[in-house]
N, C-alpha and C positions, 0 to 999 in steps of 0.2 A: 504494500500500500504506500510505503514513504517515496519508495524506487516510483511509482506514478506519479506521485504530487512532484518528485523531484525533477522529473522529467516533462511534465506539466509548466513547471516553473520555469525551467529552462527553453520551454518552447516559447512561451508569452514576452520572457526575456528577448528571447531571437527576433520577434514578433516586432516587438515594441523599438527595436535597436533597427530593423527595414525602415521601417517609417519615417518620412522625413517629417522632421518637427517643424509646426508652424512657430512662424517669427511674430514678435507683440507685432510688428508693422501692418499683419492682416488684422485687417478689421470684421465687424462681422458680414454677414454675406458671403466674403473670399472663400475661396475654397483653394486648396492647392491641387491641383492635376498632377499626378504624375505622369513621368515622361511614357508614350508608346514606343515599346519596340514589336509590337507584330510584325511589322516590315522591314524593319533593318535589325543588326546585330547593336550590340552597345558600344562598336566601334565605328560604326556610322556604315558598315556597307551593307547591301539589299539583300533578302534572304530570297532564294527560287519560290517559283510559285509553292505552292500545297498541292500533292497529289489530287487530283478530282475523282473523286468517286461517283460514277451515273447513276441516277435514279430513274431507273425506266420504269413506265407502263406497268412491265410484271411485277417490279419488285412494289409502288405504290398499290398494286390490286393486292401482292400476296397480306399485303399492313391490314386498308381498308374493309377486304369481304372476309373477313372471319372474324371482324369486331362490328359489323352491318349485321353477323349473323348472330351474334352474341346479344347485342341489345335488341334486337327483334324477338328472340327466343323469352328474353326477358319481360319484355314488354305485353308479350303474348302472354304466360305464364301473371304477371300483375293484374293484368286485365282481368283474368279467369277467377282470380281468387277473388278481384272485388265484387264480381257478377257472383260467387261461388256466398260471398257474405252480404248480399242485397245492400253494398255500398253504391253500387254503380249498374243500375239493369238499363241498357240501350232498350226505348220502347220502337217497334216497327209502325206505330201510330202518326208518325212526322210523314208520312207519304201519302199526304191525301191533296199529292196538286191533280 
């Protein structure tokens, strides 16, 4: 348990020592930005793109239809139980155009 807190301690520590401390000159509002490097190194040159991975057609349907099937199964299954506890009875009396 000590070996956690200690190591706990030490993390916040590291934590706290990253962080560039605000100077009294910010006022309030300021915020400090830290610097981006998504695109360059911290020696200023450009990093290659990022591998692209394609999202096709298949791989969007294999996501979408089997969670389309999943809340329909569900939705079905709610329905039934409220019909099943006369919370919800659909009357067939609404078609009398």
């Amino acid at each position: 348990m000590a070996s956690a807190l200690g190591r706990l301690a030490r993390l916040s520590a590291l934590r706290n020592a990253r962080a560039s401390p605000r100077t009294p000159s910010d006022g309030p509002g300021r915020t400090v930005a830290p610097c981006r490097t998504a695109v360059s190194t911290s020696s200023g040159a450009i990093l290659p793109k990022p591998k692209k991975t394609p999202f096709g057609l298949i791989r969007i349907a294999l996501v979408v239809v089997p969670f389309l099937y999943v809340g329909t199964q569900i939705s079905k299954n709610f329905a039934a139980l409220l019909e099943e506890h006369d919370i919800f009875v659909p009357e067939d009396d609404d078609d009398d155009d």
